[in-house]
C-alpha positions as a Markdown table, in Angstrom:
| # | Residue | x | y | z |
|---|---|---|---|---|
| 1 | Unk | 7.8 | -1.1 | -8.5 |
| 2 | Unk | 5.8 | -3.5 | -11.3 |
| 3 | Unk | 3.2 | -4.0 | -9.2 |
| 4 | Unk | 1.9 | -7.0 | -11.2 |
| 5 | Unk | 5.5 | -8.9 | -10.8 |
| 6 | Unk | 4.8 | -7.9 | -6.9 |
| 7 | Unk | 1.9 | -10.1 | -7.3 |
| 8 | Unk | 2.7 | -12.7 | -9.2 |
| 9 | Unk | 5.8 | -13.0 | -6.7 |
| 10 | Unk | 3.3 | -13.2 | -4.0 |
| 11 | Unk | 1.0 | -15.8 | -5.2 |
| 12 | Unk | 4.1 | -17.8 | -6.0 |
| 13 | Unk | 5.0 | -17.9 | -2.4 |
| 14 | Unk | 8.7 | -16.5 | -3.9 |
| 15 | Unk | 8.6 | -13.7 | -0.6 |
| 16 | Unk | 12.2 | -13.0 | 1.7 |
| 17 | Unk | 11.4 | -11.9 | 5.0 |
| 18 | Unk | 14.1 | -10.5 | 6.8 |
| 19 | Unk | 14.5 | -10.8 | 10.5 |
| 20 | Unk | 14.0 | -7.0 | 10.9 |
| 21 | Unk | 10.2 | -6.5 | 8.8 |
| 22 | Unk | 9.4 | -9.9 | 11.1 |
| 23 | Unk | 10.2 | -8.6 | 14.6 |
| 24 | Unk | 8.0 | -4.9 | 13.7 |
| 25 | Unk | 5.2 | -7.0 | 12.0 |
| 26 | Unk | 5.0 | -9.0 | 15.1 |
| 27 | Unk | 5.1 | -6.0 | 17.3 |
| 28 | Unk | 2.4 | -4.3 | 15.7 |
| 29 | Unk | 0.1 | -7.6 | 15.5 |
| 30 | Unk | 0.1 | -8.2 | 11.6 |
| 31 | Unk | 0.5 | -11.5 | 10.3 |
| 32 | Unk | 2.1 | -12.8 | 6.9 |
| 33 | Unk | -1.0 | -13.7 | 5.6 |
| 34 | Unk | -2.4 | -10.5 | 6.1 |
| 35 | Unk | 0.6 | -9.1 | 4.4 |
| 36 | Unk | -0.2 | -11.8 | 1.6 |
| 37 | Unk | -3.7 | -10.0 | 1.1 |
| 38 | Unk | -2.9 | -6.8 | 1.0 |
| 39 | Unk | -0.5 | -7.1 | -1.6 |
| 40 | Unk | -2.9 | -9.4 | -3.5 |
| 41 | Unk | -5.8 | -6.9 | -3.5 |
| 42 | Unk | -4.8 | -3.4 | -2.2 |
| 43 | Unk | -4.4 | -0.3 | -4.0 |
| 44 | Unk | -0.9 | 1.1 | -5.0 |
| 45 | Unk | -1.6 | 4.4 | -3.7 |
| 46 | Unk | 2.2 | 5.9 | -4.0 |
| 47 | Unk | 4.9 | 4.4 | -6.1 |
| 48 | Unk | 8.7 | 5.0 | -5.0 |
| 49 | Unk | 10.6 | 4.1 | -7.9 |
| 50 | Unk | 14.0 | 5.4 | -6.8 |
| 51 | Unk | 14.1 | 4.2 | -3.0 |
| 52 | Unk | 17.4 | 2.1 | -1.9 |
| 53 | Unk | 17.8 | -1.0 | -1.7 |
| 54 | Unk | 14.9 | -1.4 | -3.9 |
| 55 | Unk | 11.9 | 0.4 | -5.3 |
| 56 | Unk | 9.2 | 0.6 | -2.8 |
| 57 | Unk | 5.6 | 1.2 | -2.6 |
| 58 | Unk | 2.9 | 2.4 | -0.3 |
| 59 | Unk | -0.5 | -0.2 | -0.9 |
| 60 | Unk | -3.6 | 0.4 | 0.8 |
């Protein structure tokens, strides 16, 4: 995962939610702009180049 494309992605406002990430984001009490700020400023702690669908990675 580029984290730098992530981001540019994100400040773009070019993000998919799917119905699935919604529903356990809203169960847990995070918001999408919370979201938004992590991936803005966090730390890429692991990267998970090979995952399925699509690279993944852990930010803290």
């Amino acid at each position: 995962m580029n984290l730098l494309k992530l981001r540019k992605a994100v400040s773009a406002k070019r993000v998919e939610w799917n119905k699935h990430s919604l529903e356990r984001m809203l169960e847990q009490g995070i918001s999408r702009k919370l979201v938004f700020e992590i991936l803005l400023e966090g730390e890429e702690i692991e990267n998970y180049p090979d995952d399925k669908p699509y690279p993944s990675a852990l930010i803290f």
